[in-house]
C-alpha positions in Angstrom: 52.1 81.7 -25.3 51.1 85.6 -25.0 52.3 86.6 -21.5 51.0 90.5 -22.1 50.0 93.4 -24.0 50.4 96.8 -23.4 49.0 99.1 -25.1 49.4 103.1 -24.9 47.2 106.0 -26.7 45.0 104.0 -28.8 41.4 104.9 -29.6 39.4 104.7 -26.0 42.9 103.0 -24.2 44.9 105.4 -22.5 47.3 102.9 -21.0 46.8 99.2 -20.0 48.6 96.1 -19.7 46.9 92.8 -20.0 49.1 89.6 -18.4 47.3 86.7 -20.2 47.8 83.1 -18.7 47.8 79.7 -19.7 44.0 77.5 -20.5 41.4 79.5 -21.1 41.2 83.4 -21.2 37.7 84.8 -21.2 37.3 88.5 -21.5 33.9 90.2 -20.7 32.5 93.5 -20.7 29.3 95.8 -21.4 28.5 96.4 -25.4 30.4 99.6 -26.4 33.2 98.9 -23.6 36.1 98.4 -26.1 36.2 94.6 -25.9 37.5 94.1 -29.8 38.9 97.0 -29.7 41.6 95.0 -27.3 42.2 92.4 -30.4 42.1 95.2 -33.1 45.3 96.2 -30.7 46.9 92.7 -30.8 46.2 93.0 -34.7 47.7 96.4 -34.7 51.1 94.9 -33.1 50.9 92.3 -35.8 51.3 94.3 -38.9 47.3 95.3 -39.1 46.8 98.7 -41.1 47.0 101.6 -38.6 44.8 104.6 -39.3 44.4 108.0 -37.9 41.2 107.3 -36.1 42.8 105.0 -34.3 45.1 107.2 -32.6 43.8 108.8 -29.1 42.9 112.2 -28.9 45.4 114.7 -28.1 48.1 112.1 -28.3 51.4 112.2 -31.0 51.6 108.1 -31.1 49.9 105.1 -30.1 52.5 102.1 -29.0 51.3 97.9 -29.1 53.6 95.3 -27.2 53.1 91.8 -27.3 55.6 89.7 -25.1 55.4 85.8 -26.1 57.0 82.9 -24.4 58.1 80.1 -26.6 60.2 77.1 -26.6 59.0 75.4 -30.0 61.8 74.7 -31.7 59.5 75.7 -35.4 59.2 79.3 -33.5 62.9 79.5 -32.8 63.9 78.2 -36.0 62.0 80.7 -38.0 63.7 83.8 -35.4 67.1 82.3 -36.7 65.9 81.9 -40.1 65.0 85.6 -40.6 68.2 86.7 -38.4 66.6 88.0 -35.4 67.4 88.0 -32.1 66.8 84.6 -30.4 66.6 85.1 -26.1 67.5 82.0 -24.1 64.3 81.7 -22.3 62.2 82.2 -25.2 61.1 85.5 -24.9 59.7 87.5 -27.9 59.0 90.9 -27.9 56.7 92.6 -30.2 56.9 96.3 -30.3 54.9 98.5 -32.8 55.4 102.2 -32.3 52.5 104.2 -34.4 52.2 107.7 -35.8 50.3 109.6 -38.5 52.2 108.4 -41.6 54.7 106.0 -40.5 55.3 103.2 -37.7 58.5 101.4 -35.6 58.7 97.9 -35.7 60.8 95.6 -33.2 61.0 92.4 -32.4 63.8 91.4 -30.0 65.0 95.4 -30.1 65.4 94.3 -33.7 63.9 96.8 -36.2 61.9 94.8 -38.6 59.1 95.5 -41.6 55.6 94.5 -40.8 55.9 92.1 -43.1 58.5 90.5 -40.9 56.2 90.3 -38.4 53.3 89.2 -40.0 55.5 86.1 -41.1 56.5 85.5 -37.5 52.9 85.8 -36.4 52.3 82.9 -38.7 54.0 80.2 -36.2 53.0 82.3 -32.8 49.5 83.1 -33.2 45.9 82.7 -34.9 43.4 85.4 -34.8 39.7 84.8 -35.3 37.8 87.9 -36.1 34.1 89.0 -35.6 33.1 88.4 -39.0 36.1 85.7 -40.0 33.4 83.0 -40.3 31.6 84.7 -43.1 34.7 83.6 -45.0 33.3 80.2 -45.2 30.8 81.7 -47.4 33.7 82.0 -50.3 34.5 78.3 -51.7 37.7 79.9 -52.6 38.4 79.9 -48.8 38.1 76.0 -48.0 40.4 75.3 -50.2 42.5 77.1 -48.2 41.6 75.2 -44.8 42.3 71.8 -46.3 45.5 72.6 -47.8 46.4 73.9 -44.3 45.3 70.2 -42.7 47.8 68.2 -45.1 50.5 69.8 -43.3 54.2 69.6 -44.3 53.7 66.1 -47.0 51.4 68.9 -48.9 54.4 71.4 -49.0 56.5 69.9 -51.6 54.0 68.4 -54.4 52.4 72.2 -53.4 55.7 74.0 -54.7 56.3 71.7 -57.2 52.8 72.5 -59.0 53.5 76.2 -58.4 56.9 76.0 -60.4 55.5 74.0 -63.0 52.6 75.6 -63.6 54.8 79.5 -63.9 57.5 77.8 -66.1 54.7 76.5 -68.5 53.1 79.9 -68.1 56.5 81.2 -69.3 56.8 79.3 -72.5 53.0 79.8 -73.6 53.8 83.9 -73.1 56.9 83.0 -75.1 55.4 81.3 -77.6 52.7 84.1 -77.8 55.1 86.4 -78.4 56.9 84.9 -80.9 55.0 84.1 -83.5 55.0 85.6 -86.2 54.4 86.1 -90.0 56.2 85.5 -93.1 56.1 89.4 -93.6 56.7 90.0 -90.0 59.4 87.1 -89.6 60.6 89.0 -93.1 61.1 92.4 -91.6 62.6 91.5 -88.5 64.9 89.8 -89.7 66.1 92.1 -92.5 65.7 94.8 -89.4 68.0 92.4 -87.1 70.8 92.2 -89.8 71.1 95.4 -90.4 71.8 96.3 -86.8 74.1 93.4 -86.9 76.5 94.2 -89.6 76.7 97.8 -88.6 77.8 96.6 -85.3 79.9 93.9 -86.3 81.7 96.1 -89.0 82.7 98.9 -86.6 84.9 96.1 -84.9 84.7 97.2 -81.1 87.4 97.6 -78.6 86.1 97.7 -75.1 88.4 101.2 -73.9 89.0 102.4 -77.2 86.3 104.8 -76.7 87.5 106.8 -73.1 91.3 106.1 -75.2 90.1 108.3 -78.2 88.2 110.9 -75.7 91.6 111.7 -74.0 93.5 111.9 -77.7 90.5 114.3 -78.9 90.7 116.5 -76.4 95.0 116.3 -76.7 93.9 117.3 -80.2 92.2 120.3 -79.9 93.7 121.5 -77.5 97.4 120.8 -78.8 98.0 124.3 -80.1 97.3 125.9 -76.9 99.1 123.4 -74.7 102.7 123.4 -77.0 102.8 127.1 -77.0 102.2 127.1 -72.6 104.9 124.3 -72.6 107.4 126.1 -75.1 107.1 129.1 -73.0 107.6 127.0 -69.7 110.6 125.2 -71.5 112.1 128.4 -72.7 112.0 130.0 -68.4 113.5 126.0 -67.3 116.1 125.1 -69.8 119.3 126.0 -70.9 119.5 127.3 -74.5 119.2 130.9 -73.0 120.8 132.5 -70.6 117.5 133.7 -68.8 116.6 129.9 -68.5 116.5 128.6 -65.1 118.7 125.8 -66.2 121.7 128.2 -66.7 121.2 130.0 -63.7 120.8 126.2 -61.9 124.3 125.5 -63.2 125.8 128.5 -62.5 124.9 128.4 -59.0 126.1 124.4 -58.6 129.4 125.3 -60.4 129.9 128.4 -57.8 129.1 126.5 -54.7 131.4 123.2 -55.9 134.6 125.4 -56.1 134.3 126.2 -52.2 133.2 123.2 -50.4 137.0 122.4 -50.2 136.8 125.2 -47.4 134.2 123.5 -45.5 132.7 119.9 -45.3 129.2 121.5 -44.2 129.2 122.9 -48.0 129.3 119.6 -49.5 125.8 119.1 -47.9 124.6 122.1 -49.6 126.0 121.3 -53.0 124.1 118.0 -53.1 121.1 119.5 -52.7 121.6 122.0 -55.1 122.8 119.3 -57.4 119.4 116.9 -56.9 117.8 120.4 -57.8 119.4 120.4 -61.1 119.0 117.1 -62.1 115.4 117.2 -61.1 115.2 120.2 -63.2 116.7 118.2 -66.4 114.8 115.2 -66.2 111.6 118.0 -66.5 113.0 119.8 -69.2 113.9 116.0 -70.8 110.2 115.3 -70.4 108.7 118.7 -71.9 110.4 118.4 -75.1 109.4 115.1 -75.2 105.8 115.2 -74.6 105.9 118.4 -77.5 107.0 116.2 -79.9 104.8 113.9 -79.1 101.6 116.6 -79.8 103.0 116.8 -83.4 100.0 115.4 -85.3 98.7 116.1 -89.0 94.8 117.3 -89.9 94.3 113.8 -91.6 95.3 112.0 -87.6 92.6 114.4 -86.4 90.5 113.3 -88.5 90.8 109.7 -88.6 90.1 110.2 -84.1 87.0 112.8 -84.3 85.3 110.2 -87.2 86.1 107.1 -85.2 85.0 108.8 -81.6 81.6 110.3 -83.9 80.9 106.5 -85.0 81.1 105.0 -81.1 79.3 107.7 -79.9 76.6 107.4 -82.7 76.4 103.2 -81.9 76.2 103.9 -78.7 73.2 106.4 -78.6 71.6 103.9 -80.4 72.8 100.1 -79.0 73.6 101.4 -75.7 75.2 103.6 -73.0 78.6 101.8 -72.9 80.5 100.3 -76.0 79.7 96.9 -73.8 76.2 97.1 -73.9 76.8 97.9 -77.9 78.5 94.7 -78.2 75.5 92.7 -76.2 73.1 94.0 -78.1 75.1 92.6 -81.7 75.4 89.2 -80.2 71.4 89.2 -79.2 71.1 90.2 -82.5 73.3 87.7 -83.5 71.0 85.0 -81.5 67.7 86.5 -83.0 69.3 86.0 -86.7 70.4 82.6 -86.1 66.8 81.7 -84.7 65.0 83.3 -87.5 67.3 81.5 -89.7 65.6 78.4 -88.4 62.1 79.7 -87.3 59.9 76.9 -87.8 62.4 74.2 -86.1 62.5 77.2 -83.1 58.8 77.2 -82.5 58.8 73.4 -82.4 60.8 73.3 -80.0 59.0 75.7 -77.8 55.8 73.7 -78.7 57.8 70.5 -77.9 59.4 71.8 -74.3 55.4 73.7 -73.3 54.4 70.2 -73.9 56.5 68.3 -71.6 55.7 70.5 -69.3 51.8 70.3 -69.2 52.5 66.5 -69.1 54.6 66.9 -65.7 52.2 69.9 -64.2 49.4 67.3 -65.1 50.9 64.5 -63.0 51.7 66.7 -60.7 48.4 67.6 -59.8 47.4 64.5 -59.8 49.3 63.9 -57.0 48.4 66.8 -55.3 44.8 66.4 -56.0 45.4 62.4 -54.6 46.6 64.0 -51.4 43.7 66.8 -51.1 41.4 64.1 -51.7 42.6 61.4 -48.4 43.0 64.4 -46.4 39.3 65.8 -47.3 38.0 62.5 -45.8 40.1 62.5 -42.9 39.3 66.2 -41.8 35.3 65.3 -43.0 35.2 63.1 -40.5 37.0 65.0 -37.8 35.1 67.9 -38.3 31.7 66.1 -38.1 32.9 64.6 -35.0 33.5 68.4 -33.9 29.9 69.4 -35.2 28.2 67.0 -33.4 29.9 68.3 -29.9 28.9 71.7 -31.0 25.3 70.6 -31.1 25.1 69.3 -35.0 23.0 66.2 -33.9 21.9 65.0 -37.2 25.0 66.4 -39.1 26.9 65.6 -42.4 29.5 66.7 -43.4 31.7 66.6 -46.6 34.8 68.2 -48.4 34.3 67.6 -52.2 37.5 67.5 -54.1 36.5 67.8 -57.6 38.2 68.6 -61.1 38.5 72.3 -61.9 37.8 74.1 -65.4 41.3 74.8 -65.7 44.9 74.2 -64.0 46.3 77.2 -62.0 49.3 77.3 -59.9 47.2 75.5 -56.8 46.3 72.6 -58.9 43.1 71.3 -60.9 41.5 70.9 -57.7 37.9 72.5 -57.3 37.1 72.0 -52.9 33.9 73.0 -51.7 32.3 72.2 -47.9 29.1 70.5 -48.2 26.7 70.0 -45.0 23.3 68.4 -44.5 22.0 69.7 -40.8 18.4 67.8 -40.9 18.0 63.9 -41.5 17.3 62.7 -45.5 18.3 66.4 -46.4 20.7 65.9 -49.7 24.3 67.5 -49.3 24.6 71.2 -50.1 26.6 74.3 -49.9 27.7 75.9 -47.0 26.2 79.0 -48.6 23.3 77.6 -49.1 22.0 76.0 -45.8 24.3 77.6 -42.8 22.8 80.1 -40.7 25.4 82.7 -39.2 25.0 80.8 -35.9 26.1 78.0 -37.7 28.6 79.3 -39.5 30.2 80.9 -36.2 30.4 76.7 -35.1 31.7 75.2 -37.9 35.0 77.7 -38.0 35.3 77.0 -34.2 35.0 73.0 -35.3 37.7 74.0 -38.2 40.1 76.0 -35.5 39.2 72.3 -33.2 40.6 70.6 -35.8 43.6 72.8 -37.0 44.6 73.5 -33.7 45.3 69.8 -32.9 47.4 69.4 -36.4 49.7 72.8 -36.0 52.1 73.8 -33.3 50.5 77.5 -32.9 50.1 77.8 -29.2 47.6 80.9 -29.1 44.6 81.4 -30.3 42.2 84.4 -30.2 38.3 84.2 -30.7 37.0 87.6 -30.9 33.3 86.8 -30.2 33.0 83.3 -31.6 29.7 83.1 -29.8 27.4 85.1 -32.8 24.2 83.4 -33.5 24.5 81.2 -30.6 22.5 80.6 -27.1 21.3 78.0 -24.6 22.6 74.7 -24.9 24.4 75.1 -28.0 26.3 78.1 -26.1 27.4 75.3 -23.4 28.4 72.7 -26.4 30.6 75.6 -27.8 32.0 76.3 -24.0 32.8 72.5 -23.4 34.5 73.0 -26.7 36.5 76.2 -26.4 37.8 74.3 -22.7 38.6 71.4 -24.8 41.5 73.2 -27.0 42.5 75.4 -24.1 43.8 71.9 -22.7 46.2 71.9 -25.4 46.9 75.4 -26.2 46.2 79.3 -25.0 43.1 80.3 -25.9 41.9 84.2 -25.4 38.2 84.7 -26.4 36.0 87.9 -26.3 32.4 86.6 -25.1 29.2 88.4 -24.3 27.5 84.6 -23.2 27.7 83.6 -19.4 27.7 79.9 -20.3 31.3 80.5 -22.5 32.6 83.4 -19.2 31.5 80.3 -16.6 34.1 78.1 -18.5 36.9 80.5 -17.8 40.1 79.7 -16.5 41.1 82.9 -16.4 38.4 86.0 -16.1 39.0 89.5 -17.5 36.7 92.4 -17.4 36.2 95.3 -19.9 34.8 98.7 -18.5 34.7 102.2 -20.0 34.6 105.1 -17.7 34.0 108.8 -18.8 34.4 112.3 -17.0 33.7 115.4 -18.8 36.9 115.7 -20.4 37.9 112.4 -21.3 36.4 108.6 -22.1 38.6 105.6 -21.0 38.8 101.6 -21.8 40.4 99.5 -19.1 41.2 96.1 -18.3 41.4 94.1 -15.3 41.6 90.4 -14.0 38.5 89.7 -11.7 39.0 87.5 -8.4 36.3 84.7 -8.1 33.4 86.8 -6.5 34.2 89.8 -8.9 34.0 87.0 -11.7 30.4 85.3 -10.0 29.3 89.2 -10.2 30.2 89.8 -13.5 28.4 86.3 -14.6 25.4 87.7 -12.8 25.2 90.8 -15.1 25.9 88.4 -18.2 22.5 86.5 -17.3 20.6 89.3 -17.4 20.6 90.5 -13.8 20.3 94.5 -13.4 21.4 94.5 -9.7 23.3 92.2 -7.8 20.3 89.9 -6.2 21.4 86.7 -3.8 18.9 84.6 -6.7 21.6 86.4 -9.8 24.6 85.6 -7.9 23.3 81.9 -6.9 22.7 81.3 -10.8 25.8 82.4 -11.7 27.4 80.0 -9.1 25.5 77.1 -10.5 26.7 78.0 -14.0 30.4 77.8 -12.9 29.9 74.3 -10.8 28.1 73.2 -13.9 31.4 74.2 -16.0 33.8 73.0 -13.1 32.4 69.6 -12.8 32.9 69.2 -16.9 36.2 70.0 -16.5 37.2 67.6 -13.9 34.7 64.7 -15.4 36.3 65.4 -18.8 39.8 65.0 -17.6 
């Protein structure tokens, strides 16, 4: 259920908080008051697009929050499912922060994308807009509606069509792609061995590459190190007397021939000792590492031609002497299925095949369960029309082969209706008046609303096209779901505000700086007054306010003879 919504900086709302309770919410208010500009709010805090027009003057950012109660254990599961936040007592809270160019998103204190919260709005909330029941113009769209009424034994043969269908989509691209001509087939492969061999004969060592690097650059650079290390050797070792090595021993010979004099010398003579040996080993290491730059022209050679061929294969095959290597074996692969092109292509043919046979069966399945469900939500939703006022209705989903097989099926669903008797079924498009229309997505809501777990629902002027006794009939309705869930619906019709179980009101006020939207819960009287406008009444007459008290017995004694 939606406990509130706050709302700060947005279009005509300086600030407001809305504390929505259980049954039914009616929301009223003069034509220009900001009454869908309330649920273009709740949208907002749902992931809707936010646009600078929408952001009140003078103000830096606009902020929506949404605080939900829930104890559904499908709403708790999908909180843990997306690793969010999960508060003991249910609470979810919905924060969207908004400014020029960029926006927050919480849930929980949890920063999420929008499209996390669009996919959590999914299982907490359904929206009907202004102009939402135009939708049922679009066949494409009732489709839609009775896939969502076969519920979760729709899921799986659902996916599996989905899956089939891509992975057949895959192997006709494939198969596309493929073919070829003898000349073609020719060329590639002569094209394919050639990269090949040239690969395979260079006889790759993963390493060998960054190996030959370091010897290269040992290489050319040898003359220049041996002369710095001959020079180094010559001020270190021993074969002249200037060497530090001489000196070094020297020195430890010196100091050994007095330690006999005192025991603290011994000390010193070690060290001096380490000093020396350390200095050996260095020396030991220097000569060696000189001999070991000793190299002929032809070694050079035989390293800078090698290094020029991996670094040519690999501008070519590759970045890395591994992704050189890759390539060769899917050329490797490409040759061997060349080799045996026409046995290939079969087998592709063979395997697309297969698979049209099990996407076929598949929809058939899927198509048998669109077609019991079609009846089953016909009739429901016929039951619906007639309590909206649809006394000589008919009503029928038509689940009929398609041209073609796309990933939803074969399935081609379209909502026929006769409203007058020995009138042949047609087209929604073709016979429903908006009016009409506006009732037969409240009847589809009805229905949907009793098969999902959703506990909220918004109706953002359901009431279009509508007046009279029909307007009561889609009252008696709207009280009817609120028995079973939260409903919140923007009306401008005093038979739909009389059925309230809750009664907000609208109201824009305006100085000469500024133009505010506000919104507060009305107290029976305030609510009687407010009915009173709603039928019409200029000024607050004893006659307007003893109408408007009928109209709410009238919708108090359906509620308690409709228990």
């Amino acid at each position: 259920m939606l406990q509130s919504l706050h709302v700060k900086n947005l279009a005509l709302l300086e600030e407001t908080e809305v504390e929505f309770r259980g049954g039914l919410n009616i929301l009223t208010g003069e034509t220009g008051a900001g009454k869908s500009l309330l649920i273009g709010s709740v949208n907002l805090a749902l992931g809707g697009k936010f646009e600078r027009e929408m952001l009140r003057s003078g103000a830096d950012s606009a902020l929506v929050e949404l605080v939900f109660h829930s104890q559904d254990a499908k709403v708790l599961q999908k909180l843990t499912d997306m690793e969010l936040p999960v508060e003991e007592d249910g609470t979810i809270i919905i924060t969207r922060k908004m400014q020029v160019g960029k926006s927050v998103c919480r849930i929980n204190g949890e920063t999420v994308t929008t499209r996390q919260i669009k996919e959590l709005a999914e299982v907490l909330i359904d929206i009907h807009g202004q102009h939402e029941h135009q939708s049922l113009l679009h066949k494409k769209n009732h489709m839609e509606i009775l896939d969502s009424y076969c519920g979760e034994e729709f899921m799986t043969p659902a996916a599996r069509v989905g899956e089939l269908y891509q992975q057949c989509h895959t192997l006709r691209q494939t198969i596309d792609e493929e073919a070829m001509d003898e000349e073609a087939k020719a060329k590639e492969q002569a094209l394919a061995e050639f990269e090949y061999r040239e690969i395979e004969e260079a006889r790759l060592i993963i390493g060998e590459d960054e190996e030959l690097e370091q010897r290269y650059r040992l290489m050319s650079n040898s003359r220049k190190i041996t002369e710095a290390l001959a020079e180094s050797y010559q001020y270190t070792g021993s074969e002249s007397d200037a060497g530090a090595g001489n000196a070094l021993s020297r020195a430890v010979r010196l100091l050994r021939s007095i330690t006999m004099y005192d025991s603290r010398l011994e000390q010193l003579e070690e060290q001096l000792s380490e000093v020396e040996s350390l200095l050996a080993d260095y020396n030991h290491d220097v000569a060696e590492y000189m001999s070991d730059c000793e190299f002929d022209e032809e070694d050079f050679k035989v390293v800078e031609d090698r290094l020029n061929l991996l670094n040519h294969l690999k501008g070519k095959y590759g970045n890395t002497l591994e992704a050189v290597i890759r390539y060769g074996e899917s050329r490797q692969k490409l040759l061997e299925k060349l080799a045996d092109y026409d046995a290939y292509m079969q087998k592709l043919e063979k395997e697309l095949a297969v698979k049209q046979g099990e996407l076929q069966q598949a929809c058939e399945a899927l198509s048998a369960i669109r077609s019991r469900n079609a009846g089953l939500l016909s009739a429901k939703l016929k039951e619906a029309l007639v309590q909206l006022n649809f006394l000589t209705v008919e009503f029928e989903i038509a689940v009929r082969p398609g041209q073609s097989i796309t990933a939803k099926g074969y399935d081609d669903v379209e909502f026929l209706i006769s409203t007058n008797p020995g009138e042949a079924m047609k087209p929604l498009s073709q016979v429903a008046s908006g009016g009409e229309l506006s009732r037969i997505m409240l009847a589809i809501k009805t229905v949907l609303a009793g098969r999902d777990d959703i506990d909220t629902l918004i109706f953002d002027e359901i009431d279009a096209g509508i007046s009279g006794k029909t307007a009561w009939k889609v009252s008696e309705q709207l009280d009817m779901v609120a028995r079973n869930h939260q409903v919140i619906c923007i009306t401008h019709l005093p038979q739909i505000a009389a059925m309230a179980d809750v009664h907000f009101v609208i109201e824009k006020s305006s100085t000469d700086a500024t133009t505010i939207t506000d919104i507060r819960y009305m107290e029976n009287e305030e609510s009687m007054a407010e009915l009173a406008r709603l039928l019409g009444s200029d000024t607050l007459t004893s006659a307007a306010l003893s109408n408007a008290r009928e109209m709410k017995e009238q919708a108090r004694a359906f509620k308690e003879n409709d228990m």
